[in-house]
LUMVEX-906343 format. One line per 2 residues: their letters; for each residue z, y, x of N, C-alpha, C. Coordinates in steps of 0.001 Angstrom, whole numbers. Example, Ala and Ser with C-alpha at 12.3 -4.5 7.8 and 13.67 -1.06 7.14 Angstrom:
2
as	7800/-5690/13190/7800/-4500/12300/7800/-3300/13200 | 7080/-2250/12850/7140/-1060/13670/7870/30/12900;
This chain:
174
xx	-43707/-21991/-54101/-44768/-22548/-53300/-44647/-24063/-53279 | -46013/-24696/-53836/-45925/-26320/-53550/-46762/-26815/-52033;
xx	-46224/-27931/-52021/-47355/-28437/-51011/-47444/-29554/-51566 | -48727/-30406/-50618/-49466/-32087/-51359/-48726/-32815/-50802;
xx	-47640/-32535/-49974/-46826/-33625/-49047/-47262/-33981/-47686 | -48317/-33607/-47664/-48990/-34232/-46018/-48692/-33174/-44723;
xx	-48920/-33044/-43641/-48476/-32675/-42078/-49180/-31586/-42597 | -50439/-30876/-42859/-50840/-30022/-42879/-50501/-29177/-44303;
xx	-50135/-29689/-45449/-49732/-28949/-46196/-48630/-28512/-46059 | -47689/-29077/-45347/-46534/-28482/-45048/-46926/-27453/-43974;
xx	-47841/-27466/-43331/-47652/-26457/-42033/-48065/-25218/-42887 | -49585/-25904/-44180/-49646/-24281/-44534/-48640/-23509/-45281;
xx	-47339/-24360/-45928/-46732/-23845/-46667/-45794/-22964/-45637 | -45205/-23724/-44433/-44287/-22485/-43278/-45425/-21826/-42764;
xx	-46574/-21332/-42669/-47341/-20414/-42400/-47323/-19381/-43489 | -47362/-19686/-44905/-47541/-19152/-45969/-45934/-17888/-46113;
xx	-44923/-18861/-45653/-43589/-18073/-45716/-43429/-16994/-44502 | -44393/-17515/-43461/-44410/-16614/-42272/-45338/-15855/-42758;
xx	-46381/-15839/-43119/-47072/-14315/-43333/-46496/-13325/-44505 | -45576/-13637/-45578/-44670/-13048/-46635/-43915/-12473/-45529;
xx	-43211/-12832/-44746/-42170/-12353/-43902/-42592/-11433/-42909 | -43878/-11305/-42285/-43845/-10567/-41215/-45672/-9824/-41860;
xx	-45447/-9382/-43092/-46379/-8650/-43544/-46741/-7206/-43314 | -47743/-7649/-41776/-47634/-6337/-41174/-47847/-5005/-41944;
xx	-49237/-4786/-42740/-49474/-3908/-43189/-49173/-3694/-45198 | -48305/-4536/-45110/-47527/-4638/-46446/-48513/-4788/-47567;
xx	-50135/-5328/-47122/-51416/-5315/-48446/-50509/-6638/-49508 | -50357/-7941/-48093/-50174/-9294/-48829/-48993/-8697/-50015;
xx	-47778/-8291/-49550/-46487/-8715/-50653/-46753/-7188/-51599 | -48112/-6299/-51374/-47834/-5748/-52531/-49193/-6329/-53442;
xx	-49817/-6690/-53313/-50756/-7326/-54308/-50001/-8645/-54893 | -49378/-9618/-54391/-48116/-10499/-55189/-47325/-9425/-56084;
xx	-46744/-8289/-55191/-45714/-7948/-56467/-46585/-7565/-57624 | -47605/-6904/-57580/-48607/-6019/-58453/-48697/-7358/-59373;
xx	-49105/-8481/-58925/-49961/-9649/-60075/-48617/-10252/-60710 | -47549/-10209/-60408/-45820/-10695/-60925/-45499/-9623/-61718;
xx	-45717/-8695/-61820/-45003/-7284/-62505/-46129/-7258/-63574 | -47383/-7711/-63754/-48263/-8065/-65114/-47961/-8969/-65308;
xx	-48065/-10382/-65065/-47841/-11597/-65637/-46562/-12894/-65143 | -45584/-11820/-64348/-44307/-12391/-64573/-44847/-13704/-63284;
xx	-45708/-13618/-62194/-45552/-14496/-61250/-47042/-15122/-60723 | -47165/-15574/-59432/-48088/-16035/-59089/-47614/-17922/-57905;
xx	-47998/-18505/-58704/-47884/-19673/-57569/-48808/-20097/-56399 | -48277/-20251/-55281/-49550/-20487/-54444/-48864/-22116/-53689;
xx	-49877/-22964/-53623/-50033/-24324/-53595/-50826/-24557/-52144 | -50403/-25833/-51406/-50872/-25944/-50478/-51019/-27453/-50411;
xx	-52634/-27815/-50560/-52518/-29684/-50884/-54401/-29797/-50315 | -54618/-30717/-50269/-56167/-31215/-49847/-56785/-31271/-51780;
xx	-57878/-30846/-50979/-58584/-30173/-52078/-59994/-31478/-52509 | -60662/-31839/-53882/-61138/-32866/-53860/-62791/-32340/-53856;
xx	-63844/-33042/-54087/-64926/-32218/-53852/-65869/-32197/-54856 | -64751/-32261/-55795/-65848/-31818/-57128/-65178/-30759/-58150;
xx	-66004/-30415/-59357/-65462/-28970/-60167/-64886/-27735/-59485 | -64208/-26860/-59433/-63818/-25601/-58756/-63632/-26245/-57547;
xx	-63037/-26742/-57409/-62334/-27652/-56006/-63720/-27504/-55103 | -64721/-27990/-55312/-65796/-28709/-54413/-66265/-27242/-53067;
xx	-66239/-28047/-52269/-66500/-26549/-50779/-65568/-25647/-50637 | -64535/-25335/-51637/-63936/-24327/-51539/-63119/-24464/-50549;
xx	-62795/-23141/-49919/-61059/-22978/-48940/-60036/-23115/-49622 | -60151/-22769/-51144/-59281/-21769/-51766/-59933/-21822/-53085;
xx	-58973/-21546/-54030/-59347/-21542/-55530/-58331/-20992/-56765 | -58487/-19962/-57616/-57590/-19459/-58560/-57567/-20466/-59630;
xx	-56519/-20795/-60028/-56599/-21456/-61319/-56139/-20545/-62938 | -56134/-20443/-63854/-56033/-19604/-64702/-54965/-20962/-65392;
xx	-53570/-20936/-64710/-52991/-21917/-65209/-51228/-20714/-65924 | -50451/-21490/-66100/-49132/-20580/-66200/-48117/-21063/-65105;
xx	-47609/-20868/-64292/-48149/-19358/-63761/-49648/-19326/-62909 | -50364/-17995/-62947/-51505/-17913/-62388/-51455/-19108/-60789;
xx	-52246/-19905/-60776/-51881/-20417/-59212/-53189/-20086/-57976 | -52687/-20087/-57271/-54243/-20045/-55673/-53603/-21235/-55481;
xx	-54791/-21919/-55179/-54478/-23346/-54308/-55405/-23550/-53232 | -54440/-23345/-52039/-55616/-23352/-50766/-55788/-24560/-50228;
xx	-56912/-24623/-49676/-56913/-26408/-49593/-57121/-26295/-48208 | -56002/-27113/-48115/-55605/-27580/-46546/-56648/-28920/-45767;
xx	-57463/-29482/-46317/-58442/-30173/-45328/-59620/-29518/-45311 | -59929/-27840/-45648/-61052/-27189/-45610/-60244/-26052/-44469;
xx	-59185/-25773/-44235/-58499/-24610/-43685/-57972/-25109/-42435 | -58355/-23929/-41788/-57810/-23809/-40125/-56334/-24249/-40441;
xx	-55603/-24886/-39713/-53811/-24349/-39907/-53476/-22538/-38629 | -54184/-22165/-38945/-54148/-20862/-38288/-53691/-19912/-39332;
xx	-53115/-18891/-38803/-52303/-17859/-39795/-53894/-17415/-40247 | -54128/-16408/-39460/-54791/-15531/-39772/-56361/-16200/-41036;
xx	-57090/-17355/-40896/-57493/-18352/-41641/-56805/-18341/-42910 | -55419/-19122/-43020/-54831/-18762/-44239/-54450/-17380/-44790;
xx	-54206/-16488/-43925/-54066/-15611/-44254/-55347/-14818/-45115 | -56625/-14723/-44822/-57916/-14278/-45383/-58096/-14972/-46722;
xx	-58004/-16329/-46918/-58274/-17175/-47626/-57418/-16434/-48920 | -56048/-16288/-48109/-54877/-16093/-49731/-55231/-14783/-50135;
xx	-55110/-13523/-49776/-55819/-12170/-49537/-57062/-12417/-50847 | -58090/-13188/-50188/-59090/-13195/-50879/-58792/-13869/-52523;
xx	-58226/-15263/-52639/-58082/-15097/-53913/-56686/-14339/-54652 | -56126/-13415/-53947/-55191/-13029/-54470/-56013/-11678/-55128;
xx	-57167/-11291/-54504/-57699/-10147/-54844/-58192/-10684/-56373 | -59289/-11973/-56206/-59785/-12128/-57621/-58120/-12606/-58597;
xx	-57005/-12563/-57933/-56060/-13005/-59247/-55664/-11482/-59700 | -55878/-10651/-58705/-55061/-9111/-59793/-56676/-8716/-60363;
xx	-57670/-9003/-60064/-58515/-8407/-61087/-59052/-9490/-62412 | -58554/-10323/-62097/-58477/-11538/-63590/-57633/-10869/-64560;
xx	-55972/-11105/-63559/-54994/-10495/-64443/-55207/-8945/-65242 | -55640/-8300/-64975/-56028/-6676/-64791/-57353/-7248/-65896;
xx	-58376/-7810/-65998/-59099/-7972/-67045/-60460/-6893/-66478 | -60388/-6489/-64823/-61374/-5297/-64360/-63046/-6084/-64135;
xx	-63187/-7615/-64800/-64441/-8145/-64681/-64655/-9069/-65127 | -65510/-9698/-65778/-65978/-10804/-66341/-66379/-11769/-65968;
xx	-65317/-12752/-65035/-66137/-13936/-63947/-66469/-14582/-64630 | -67178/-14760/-66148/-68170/-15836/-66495/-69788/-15216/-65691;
xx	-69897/-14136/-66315/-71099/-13335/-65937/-71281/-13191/-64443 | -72796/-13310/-64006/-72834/-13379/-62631/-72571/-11632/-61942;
xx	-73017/-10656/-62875/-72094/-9257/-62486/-70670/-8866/-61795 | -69917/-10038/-63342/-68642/-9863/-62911/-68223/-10320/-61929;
xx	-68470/-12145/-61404/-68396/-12855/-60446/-68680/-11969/-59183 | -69885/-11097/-59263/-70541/-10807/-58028/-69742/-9238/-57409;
xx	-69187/-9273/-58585/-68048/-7411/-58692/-66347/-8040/-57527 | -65923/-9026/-58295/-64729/-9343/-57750/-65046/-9990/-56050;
xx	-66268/-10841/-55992/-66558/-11716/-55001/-66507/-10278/-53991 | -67272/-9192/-54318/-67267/-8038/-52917/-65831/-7702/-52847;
xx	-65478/-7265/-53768/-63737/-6877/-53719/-62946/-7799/-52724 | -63269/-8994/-52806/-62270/-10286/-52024/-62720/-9647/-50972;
xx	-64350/-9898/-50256/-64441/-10426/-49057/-64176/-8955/-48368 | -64302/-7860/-48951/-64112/-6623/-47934/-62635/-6456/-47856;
xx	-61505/-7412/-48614/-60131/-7412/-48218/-59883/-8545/-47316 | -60764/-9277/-47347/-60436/-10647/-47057/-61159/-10788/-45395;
xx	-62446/-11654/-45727/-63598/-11986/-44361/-63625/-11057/-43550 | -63849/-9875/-44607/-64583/-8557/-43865/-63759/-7322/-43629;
xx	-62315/-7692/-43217/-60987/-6388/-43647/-61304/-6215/-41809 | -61243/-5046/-42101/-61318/-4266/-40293/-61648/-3161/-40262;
xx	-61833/-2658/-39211/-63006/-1608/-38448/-64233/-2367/-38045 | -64742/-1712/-38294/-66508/-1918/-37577/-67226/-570/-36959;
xx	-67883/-683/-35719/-68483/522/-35418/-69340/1152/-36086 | -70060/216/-36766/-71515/76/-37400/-71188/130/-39061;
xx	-71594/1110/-39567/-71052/868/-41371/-71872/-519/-42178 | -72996/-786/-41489/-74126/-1452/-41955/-73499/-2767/-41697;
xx	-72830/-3253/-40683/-72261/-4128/-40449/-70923/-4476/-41112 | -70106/-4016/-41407/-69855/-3988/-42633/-69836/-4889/-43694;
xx	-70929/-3868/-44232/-71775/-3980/-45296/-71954/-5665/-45892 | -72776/-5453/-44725/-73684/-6902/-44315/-72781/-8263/-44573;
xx	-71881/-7721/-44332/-70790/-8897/-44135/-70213/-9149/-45611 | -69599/-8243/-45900/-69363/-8097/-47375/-70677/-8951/-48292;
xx	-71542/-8272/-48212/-72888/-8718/-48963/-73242/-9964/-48965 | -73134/-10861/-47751/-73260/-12332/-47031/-71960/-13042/-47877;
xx	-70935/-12701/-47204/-69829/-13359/-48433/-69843/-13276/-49544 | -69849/-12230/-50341/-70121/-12515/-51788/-71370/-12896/-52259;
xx	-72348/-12950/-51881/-73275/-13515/-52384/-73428/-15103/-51999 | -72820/-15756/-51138/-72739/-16751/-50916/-71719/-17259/-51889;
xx	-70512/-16634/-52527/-69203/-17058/-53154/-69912/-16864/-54563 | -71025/-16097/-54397/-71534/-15672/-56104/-72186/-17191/-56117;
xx	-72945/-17302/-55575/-73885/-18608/-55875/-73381/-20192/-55568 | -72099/-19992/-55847/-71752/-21262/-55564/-71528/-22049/-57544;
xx	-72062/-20550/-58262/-72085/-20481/-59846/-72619/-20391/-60497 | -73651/-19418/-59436/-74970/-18859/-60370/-76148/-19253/-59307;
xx	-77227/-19161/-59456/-78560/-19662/-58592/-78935/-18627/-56951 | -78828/-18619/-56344/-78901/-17858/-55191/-79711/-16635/-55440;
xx	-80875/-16423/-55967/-81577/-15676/-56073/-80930/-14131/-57159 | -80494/-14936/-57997/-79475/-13940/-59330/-78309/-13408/-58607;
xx	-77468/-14392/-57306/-76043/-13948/-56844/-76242/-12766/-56081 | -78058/-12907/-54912/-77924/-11617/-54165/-78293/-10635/-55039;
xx	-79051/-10799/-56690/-79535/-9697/-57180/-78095/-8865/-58287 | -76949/-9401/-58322/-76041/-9162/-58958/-75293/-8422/-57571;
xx	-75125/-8772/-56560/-74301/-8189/-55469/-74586/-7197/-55015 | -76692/-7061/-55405/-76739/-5447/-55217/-76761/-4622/-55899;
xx	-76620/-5253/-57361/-76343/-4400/-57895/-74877/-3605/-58458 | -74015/-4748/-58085/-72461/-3982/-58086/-71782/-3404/-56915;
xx	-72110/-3635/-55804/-72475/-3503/-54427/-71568/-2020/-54005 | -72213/-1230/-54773/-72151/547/-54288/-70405/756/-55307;
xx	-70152/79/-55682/-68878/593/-57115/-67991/-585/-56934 | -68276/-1483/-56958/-67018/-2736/-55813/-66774/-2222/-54484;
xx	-67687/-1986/-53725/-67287/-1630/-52441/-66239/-413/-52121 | -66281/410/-53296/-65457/946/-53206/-63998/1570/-54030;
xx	-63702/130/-54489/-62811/-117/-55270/-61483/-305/-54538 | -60749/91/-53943/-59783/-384/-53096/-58585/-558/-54140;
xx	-58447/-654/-55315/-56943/-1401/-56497/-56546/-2496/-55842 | -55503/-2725/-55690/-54903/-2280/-56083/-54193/-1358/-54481;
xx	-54656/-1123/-53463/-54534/-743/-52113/-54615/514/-51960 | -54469/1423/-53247/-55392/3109/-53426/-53978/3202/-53043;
């Protein structure tokens, strides 16, 4: 784990070691081991993020570097666990289905396949009374994470259409 050197990258990096350590429902350290046991490791980075190319708006961002890295960006992020915690979750989901090869994030399909996968582990991980609600939530996040690539109109029409077969993909969590 790196940090950018500053007060808050360091806090996310002892937040980062505290949620490895007290991983209640054991999702976080088995999706790390899962993406290390294919490609021999995952780095996760904690530095202020700049506002252009992948970087730009993001919380959070996979890089397709060696080793695979997430780099969460600490002047977009709460210093709150649970904040970092969603953020890493979420691109840790799109790093085992990169690694795994289960979608094509050039294509707005693929983008719009992994983007539901994140946010129903990630934004949208719970109970809800309401299934629709849910849903909704899932659908709102990835289509918002789709179109930050593709044109808004294509991200919600790709999200419904992978929608019913992402949603219920739970890999690596089966």
């Amino acid at each position: 784990m790196e940090n950018g050197g500053n007060d808050s990258s360091a806090m996310c990096a002892a937040t980062l070691a505290s949620l490895r350590a007290s991983d209640t429902n054991g999702k976080l350290n088995q999706i790390i081991s899962t993406i290390q046991k294919k490609v021999g490791g995952v780095n996760v980075s904690c530095r202020p993020c700049s506002s252009e190319g992948v970087e730009a708006g993001a919380r959070a961002f996979l890089m397709n570097s060696v080793p695979l890295t997430v780099t969460l960006c600490t002047n977009r992020l709460k210093n709150e666990k649970k904040d970092i915690e969603e953020a890493l979750m979420h691109e840790l989901v799109h790093a085992y289905d990169y690694v795994n090869g289960r979608c094509d994030f050039s294509t707005c399909n693929g983008l719009a396949y992994t983007e539901v996968r994140a946010a129903k582990a990630a934004e949208c991980n719970g109970e809800y009374l309401i299934p629709w609600f849910k849903a909704n939530c899932i659908k709102n996040h990835a289509t918002k994470s789709t179109a930050n690539l593709f044109p808004t109109k294509d991200a919600i029409q790709c999200v419904e259409k992978v929608y019913e077969v992402a949603a219920k993909d739970n890999a690596p969590f089966e």
